[in-house]
Each structure stands twice: as structure tokens, then as C-alpha cells.
mmCIF file of the N, C-alpha and C atoms, coordinates in Angstrom:
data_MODEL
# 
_entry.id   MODEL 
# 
loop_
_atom_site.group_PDB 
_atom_site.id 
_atom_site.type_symbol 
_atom_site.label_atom_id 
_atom_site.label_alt_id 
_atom_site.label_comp_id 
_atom_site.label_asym_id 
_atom_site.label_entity_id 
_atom_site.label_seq_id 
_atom_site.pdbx_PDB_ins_code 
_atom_site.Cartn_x 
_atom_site.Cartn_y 
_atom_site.Cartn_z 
_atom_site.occupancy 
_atom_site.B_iso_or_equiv 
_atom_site.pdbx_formal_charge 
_atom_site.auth_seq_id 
_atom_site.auth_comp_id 
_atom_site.auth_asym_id 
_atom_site.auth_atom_id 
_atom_site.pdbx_PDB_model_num 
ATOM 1   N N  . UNK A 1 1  ? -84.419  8.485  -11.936 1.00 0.00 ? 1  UNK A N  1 
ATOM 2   C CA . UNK A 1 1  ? -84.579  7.749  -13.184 1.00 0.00 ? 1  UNK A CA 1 
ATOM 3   C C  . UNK A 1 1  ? -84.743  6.267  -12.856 1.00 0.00 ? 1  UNK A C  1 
ATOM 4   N N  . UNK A 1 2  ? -85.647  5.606  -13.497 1.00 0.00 ? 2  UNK A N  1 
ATOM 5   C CA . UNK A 1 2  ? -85.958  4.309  -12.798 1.00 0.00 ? 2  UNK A CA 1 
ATOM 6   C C  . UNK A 1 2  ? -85.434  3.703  -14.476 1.00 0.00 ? 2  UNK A C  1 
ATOM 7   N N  . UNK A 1 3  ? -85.264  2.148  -13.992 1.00 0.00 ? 3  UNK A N  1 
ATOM 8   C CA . UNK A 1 3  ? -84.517  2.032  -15.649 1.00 0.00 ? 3  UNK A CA 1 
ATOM 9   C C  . UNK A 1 3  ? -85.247  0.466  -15.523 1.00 0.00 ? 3  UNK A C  1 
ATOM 10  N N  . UNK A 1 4  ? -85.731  -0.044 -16.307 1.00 0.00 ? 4  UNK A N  1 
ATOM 11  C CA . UNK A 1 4  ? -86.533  -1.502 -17.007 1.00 0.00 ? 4  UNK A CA 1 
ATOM 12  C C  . UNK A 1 4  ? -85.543  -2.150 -18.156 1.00 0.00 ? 4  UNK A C  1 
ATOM 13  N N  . UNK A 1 5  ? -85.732  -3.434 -17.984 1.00 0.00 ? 5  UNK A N  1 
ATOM 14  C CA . UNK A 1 5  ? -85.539  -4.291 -19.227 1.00 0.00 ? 5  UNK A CA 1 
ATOM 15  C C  . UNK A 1 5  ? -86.514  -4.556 -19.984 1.00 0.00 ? 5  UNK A C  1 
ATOM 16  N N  . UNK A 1 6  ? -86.894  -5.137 -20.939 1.00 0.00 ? 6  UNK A N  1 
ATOM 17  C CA . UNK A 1 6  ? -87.762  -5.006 -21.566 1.00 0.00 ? 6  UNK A CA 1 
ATOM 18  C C  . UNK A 1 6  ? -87.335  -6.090 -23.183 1.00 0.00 ? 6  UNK A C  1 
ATOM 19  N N  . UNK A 1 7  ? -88.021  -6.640 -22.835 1.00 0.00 ? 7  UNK A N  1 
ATOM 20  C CA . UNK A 1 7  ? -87.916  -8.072 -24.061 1.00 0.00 ? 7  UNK A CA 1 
ATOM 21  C C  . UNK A 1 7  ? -88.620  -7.852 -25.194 1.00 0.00 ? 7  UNK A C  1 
ATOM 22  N N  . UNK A 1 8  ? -88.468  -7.918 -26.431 1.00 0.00 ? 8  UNK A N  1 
ATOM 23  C CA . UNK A 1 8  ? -89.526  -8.187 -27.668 1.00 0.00 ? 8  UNK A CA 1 
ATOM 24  C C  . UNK A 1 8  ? -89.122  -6.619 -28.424 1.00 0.00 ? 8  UNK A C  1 
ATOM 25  N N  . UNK A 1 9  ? -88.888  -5.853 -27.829 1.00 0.00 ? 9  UNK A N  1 
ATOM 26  C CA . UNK A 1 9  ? -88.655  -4.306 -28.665 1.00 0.00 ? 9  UNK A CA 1 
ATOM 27  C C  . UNK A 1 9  ? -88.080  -4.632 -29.723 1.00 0.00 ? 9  UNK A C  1 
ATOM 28  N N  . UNK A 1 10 ? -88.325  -4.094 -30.583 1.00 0.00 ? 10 UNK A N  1 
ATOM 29  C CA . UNK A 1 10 ? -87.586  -4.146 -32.041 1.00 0.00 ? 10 UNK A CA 1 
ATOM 30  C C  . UNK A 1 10 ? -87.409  -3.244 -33.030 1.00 0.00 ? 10 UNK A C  1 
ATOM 31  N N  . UNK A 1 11 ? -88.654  -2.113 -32.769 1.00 0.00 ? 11 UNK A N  1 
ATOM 32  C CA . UNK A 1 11 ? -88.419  -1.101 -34.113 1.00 0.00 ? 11 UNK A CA 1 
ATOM 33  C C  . UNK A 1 11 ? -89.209  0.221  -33.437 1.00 0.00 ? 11 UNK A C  1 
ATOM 34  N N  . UNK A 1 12 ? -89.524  0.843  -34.121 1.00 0.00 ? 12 UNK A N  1 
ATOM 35  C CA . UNK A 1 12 ? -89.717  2.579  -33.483 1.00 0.00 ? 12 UNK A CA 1 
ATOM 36  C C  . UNK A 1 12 ? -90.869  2.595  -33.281 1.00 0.00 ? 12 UNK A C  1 
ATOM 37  N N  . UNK A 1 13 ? -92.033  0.997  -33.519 1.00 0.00 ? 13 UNK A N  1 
ATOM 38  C CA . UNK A 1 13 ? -93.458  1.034  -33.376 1.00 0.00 ? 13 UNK A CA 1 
ATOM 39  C C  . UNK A 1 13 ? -93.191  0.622  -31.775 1.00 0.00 ? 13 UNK A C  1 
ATOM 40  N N  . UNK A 1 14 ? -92.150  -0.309 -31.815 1.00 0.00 ? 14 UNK A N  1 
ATOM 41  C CA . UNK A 1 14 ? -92.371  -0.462 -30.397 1.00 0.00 ? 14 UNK A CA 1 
ATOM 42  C C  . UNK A 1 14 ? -91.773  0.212  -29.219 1.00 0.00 ? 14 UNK A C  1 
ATOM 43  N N  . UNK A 1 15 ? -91.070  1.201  -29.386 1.00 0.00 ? 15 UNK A N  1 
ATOM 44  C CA . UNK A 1 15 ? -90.724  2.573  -29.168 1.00 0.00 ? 15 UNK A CA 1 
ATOM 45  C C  . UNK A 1 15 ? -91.568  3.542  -28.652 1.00 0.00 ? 15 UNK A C  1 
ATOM 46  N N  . UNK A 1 16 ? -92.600  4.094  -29.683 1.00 0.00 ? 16 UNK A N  1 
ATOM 47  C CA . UNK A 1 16 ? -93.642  4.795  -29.535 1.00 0.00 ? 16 UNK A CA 1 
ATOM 48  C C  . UNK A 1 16 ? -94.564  4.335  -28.928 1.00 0.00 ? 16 UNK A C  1 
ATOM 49  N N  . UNK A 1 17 ? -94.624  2.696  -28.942 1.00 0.00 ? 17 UNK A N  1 
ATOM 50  C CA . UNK A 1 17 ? -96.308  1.870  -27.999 1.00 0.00 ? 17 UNK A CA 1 
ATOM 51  C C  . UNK A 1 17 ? -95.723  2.318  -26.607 1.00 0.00 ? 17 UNK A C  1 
ATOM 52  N N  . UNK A 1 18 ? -94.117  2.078  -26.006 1.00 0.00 ? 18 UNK A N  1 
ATOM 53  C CA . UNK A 1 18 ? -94.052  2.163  -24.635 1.00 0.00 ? 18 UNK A CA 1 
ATOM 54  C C  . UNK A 1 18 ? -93.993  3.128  -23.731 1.00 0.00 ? 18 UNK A C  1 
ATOM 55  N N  . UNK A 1 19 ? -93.556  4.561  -25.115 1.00 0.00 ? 19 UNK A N  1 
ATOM 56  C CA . UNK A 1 19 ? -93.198  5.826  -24.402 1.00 0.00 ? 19 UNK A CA 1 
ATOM 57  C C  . UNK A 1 19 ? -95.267  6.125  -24.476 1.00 0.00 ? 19 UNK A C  1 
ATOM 58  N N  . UNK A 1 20 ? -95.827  5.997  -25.285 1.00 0.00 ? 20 UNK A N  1 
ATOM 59  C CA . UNK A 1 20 ? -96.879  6.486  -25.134 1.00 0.00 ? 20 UNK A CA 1 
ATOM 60  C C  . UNK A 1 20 ? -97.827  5.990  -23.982 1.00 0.00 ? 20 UNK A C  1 
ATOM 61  N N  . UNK A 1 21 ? -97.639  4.897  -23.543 1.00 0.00 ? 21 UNK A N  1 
ATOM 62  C CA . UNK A 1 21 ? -98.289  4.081  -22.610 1.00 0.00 ? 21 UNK A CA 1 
ATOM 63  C C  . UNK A 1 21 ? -97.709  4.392  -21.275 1.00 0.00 ? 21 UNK A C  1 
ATOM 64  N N  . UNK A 1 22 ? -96.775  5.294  -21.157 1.00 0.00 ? 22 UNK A N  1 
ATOM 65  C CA . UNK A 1 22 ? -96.150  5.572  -19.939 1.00 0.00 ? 22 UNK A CA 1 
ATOM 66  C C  . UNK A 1 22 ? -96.408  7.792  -19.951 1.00 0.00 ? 22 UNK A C  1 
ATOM 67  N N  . UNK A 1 23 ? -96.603  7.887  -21.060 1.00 0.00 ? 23 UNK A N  1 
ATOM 68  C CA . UNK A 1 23 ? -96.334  9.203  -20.803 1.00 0.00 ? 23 UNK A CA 1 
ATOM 69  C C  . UNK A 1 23 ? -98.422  9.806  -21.001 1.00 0.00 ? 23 UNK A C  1 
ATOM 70  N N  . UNK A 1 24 ? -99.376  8.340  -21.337 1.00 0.00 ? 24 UNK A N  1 
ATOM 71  C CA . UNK A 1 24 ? -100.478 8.753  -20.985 1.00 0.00 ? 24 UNK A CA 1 
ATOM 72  C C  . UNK A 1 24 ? -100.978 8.623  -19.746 1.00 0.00 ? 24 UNK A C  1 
ATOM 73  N N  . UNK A 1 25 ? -99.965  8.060  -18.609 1.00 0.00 ? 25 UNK A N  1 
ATOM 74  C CA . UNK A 1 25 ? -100.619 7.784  -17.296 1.00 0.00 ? 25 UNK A CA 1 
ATOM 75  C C  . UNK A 1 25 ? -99.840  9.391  -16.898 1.00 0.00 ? 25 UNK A C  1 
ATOM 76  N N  . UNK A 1 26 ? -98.738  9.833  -17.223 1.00 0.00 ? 26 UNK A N  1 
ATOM 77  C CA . UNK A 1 26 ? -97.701  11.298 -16.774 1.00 0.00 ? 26 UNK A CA 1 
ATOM 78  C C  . UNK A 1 26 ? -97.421  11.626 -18.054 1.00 0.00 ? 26 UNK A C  1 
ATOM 79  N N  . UNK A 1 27 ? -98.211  12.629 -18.217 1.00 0.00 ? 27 UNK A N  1 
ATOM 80  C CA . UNK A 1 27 ? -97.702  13.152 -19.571 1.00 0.00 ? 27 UNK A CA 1 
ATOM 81  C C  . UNK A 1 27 ? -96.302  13.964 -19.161 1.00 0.00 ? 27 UNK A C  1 
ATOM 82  N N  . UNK A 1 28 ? -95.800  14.073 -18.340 1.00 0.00 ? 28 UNK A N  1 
ATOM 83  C CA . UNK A 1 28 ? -94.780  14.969 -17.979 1.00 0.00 ? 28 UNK A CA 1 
ATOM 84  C C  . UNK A 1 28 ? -93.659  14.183 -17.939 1.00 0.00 ? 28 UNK A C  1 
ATOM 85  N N  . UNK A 1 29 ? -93.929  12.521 -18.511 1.00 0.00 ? 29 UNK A N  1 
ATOM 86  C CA . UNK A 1 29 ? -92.558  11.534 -18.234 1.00 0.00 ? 29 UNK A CA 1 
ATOM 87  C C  . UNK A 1 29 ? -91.585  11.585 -19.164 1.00 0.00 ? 29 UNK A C  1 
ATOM 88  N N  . UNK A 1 30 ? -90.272  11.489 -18.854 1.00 0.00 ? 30 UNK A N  1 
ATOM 89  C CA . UNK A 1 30 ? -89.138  11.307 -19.787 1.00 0.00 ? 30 UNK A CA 1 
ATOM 90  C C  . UNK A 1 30 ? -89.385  9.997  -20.330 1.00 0.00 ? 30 UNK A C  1 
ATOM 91  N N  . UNK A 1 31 ? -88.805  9.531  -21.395 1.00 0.00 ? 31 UNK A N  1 
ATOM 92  C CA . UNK A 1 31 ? -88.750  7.791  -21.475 1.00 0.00 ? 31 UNK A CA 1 
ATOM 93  C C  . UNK A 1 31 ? -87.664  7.975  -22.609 1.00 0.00 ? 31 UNK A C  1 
ATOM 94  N N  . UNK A 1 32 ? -87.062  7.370  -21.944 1.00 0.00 ? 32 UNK A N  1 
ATOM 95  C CA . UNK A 1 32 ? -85.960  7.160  -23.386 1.00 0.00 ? 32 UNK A CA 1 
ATOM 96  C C  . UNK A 1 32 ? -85.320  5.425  -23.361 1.00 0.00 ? 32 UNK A C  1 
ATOM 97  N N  . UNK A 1 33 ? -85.896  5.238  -24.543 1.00 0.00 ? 33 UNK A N  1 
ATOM 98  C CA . UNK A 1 33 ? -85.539  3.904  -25.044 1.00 0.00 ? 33 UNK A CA 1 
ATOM 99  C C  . UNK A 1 33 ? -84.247  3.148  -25.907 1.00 0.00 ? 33 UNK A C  1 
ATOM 100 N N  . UNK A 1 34 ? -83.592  2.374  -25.050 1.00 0.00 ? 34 UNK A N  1 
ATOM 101 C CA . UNK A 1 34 ? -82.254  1.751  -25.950 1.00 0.00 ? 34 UNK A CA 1 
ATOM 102 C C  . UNK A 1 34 ? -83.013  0.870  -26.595 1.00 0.00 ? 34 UNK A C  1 
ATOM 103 N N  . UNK A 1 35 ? -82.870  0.302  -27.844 1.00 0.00 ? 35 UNK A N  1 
ATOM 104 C CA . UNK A 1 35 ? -83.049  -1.138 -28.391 1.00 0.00 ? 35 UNK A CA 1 
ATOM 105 C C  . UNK A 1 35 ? -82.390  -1.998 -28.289 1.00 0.00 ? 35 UNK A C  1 
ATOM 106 N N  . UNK A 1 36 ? -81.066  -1.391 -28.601 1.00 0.00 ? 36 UNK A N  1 
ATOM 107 C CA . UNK A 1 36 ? -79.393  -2.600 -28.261 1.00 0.00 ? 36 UNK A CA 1 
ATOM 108 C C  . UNK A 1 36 ? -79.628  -2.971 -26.948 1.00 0.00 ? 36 UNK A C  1 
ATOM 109 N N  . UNK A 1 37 ? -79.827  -2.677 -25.790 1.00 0.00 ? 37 UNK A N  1 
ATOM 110 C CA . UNK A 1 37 ? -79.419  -2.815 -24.571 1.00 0.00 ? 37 UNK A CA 1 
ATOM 111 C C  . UNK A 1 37 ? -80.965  -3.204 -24.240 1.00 0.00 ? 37 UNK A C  1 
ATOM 112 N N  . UNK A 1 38 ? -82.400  -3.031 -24.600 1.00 0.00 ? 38 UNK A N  1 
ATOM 113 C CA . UNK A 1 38 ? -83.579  -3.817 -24.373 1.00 0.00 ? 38 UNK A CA 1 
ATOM 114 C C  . UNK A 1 38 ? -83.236  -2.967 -22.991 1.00 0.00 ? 38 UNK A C  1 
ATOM 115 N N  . UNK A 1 39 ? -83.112  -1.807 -23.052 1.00 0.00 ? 39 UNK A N  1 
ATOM 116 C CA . UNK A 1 39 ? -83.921  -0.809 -21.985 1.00 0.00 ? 39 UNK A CA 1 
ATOM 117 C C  . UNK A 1 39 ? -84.156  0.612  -22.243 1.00 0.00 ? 39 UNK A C  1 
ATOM 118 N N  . UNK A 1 40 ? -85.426  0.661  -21.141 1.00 0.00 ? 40 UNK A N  1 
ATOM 119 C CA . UNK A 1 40 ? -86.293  1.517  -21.116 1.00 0.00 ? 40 UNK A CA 1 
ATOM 120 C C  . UNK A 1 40 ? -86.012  2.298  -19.757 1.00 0.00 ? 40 UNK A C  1 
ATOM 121 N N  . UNK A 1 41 ? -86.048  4.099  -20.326 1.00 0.00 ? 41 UNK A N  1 
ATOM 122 C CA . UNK A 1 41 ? -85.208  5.124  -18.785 1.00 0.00 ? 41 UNK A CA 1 
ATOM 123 C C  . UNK A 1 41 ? -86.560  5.877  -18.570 1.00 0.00 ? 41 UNK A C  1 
ATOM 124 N N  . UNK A 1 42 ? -86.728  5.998  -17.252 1.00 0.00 ? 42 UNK A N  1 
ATOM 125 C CA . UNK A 1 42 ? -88.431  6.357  -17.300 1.00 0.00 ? 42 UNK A CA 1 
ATOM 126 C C  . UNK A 1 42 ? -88.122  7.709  -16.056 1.00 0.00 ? 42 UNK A C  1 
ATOM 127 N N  . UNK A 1 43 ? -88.028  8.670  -16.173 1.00 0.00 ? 43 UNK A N  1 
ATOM 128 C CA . UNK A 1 43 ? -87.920  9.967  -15.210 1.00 0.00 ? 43 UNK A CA 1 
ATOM 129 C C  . UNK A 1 43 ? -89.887  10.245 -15.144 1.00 0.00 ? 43 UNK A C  1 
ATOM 130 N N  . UNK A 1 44 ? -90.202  9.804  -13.849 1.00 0.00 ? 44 UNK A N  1 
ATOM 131 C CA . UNK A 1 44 ? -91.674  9.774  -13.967 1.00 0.00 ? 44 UNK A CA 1 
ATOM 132 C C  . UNK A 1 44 ? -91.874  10.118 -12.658 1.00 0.00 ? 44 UNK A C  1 
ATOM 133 N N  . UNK A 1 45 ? -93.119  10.498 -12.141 1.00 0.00 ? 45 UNK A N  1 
ATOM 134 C CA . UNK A 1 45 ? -93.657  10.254 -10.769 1.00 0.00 ? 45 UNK A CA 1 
ATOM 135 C C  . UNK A 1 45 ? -94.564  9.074  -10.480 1.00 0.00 ? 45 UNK A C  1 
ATOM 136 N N  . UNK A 1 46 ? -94.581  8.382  -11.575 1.00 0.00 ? 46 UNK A N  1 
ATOM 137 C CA . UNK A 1 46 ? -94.943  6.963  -11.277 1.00 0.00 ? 46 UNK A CA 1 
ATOM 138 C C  . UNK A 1 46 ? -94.861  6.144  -10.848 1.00 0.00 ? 46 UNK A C  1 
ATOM 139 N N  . UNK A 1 47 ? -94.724  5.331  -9.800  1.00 0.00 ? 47 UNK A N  1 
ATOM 140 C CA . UNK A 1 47 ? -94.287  4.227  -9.094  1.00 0.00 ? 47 UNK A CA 1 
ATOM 141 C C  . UNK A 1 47 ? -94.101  3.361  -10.522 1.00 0.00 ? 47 UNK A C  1 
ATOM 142 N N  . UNK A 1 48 ? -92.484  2.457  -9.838  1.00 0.00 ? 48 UNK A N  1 
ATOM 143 C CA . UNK A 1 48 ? -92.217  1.328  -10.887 1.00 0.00 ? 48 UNK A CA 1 
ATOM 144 C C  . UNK A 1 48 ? -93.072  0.489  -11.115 1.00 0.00 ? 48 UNK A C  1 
ATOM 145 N N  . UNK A 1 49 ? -94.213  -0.249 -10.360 1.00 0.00 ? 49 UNK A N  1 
ATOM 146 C CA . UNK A 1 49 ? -94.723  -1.285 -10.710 1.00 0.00 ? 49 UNK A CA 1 
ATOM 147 C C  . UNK A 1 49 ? -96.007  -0.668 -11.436 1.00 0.00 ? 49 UNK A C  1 
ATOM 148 N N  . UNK A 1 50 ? -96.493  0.619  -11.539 1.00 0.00 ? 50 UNK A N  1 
ATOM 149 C CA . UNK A 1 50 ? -97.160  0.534  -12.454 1.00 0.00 ? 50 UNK A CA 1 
ATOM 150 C C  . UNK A 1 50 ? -96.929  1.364  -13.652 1.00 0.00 ? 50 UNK A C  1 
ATOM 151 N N  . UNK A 1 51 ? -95.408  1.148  -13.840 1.00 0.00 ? 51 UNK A N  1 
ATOM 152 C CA . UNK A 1 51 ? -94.866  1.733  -15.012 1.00 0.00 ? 51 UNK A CA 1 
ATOM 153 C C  . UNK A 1 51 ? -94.185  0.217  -15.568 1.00 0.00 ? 51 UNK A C  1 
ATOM 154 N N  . UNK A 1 52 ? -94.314  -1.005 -14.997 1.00 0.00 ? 52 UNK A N  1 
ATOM 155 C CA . UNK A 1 52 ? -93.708  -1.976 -15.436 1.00 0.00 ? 52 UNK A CA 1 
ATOM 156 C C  . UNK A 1 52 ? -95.467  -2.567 -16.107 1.00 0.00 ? 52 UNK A C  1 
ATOM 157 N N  . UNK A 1 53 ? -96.116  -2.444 -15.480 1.00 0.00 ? 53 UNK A N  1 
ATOM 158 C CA . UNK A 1 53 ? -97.881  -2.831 -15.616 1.00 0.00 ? 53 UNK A CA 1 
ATOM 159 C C  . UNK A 1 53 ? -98.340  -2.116 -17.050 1.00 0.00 ? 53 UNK A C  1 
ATOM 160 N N  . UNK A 1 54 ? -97.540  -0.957 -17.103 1.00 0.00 ? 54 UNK A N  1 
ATOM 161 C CA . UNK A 1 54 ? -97.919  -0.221 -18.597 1.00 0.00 ? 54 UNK A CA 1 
ATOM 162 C C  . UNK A 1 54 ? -97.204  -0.735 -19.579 1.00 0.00 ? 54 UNK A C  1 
ATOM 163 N N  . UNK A 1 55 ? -96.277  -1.062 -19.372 1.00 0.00 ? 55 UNK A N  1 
ATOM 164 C CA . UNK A 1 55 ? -95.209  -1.516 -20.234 1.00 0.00 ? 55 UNK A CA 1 
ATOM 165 C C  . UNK A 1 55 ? -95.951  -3.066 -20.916 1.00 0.00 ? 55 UNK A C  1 
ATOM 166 N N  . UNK A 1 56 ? -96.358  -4.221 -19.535 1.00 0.00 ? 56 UNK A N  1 
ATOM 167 C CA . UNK A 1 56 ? -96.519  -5.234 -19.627 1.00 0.00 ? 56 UNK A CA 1 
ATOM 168 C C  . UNK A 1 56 ? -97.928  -5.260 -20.524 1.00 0.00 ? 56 UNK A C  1 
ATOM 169 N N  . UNK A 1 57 ? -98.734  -4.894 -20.215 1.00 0.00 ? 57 UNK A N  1 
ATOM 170 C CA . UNK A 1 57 ? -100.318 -4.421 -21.222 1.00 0.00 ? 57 UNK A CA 1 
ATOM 171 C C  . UNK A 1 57 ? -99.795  -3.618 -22.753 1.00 0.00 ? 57 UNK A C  1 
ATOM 172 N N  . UNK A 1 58 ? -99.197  -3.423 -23.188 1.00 0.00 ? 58 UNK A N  1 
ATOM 173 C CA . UNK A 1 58 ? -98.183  -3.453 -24.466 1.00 0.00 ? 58 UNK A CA 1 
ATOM 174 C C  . UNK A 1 58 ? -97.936  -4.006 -25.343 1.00 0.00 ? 58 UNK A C  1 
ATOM 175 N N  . UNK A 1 59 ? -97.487  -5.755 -24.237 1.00 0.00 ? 59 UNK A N  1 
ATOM 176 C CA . UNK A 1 59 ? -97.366  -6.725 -24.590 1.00 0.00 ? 59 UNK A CA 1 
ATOM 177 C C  . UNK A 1 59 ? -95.881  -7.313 -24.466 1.00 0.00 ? 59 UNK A C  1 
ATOM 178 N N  . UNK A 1 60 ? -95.088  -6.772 -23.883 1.00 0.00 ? 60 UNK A N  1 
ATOM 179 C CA . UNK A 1 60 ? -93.511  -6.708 -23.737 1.00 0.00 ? 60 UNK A CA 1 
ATOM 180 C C  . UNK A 1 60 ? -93.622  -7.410 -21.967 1.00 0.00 ? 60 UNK A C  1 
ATOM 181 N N  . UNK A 1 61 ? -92.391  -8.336 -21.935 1.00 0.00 ? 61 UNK A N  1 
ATOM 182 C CA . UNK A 1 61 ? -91.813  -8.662 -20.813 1.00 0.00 ? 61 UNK A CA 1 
ATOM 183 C C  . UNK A 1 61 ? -90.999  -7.627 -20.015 1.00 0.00 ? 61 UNK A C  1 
ATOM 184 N N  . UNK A 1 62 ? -91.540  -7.045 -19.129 1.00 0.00 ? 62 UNK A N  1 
ATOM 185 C CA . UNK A 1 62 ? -90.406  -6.059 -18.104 1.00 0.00 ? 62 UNK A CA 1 
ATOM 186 C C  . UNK A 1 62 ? -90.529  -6.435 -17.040 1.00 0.00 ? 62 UNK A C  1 
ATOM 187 N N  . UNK A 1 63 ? -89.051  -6.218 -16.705 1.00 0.00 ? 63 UNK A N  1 
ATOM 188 C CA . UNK A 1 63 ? -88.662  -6.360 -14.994 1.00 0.00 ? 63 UNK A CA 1 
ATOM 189 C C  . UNK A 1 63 ? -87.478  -4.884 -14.967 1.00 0.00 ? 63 UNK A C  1 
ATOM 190 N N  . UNK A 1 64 ? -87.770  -4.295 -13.655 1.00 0.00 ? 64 UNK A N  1 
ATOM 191 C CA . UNK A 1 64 ? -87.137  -3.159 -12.984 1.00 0.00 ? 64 UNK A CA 1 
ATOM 192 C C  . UNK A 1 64 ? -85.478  -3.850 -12.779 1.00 0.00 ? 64 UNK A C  1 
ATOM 193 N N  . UNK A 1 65 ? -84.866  -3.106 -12.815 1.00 0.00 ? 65 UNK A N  1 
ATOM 194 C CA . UNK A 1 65 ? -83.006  -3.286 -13.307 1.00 0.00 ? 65 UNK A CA 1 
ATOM 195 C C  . UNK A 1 65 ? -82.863  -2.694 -11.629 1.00 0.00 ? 65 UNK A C  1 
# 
């Protein structure tokens, strides 16, 4: 489980923009998103940096925890 911070999240649109942007490169990815805590849990075969690159094209600030 690789786990991100993630700045600007706020509501279930931005929820759905990050899990979808991560689970169209692996459709097979977990993503489960805190809002309180401004993180994002990514069970993927994706390398982090271009699951932080999906995140960032979004429009959200992430860095790997």
C-alpha cells in the first residue's frame, strides 16, 4: 500500500477525479481516500511517481508519505 498526501481535496468530486485517474492507468487499483487526514491509500502495481503524476494532472499537490 503506498500512501500520498494530497492538498486541495474537499468533496466526493474530488474523490472520484483521483480514484479515477489512478484506477484508469490499473483498473485493478485499490484507492481509498481520507479527506480529514488529506490522504490518498493506493494498493496498485504502479510505481509511486507515476501515481503521484496522476494525481498531480488532477490538479492537486501530492507528495509520497
Amino acid at each position: 500500500m503506498q500512501v500520498f498526501n494530497v492538498e486541495g481535496m474537499t468533496c466526493g468530486h474530488c474523490v472520484k477525479a483521483v480514484t479515477s485517474a489512478v484506477q484508469r492507468e490499473d483498473a485493478a487499483a485499490e484507492v481509498k481516500v481520507d479527506l480529514a487526514q488529506k490522504q490518498v491509500s493506493v494498493k496498485s502495481e504502479l510505481p509511486s511517481a507515476q501515481i503521484l503524476e496522476l494525481i498531480r494532472e488532477e490538479g492537486y499537490e501530492a507528495r509520497a508519505i
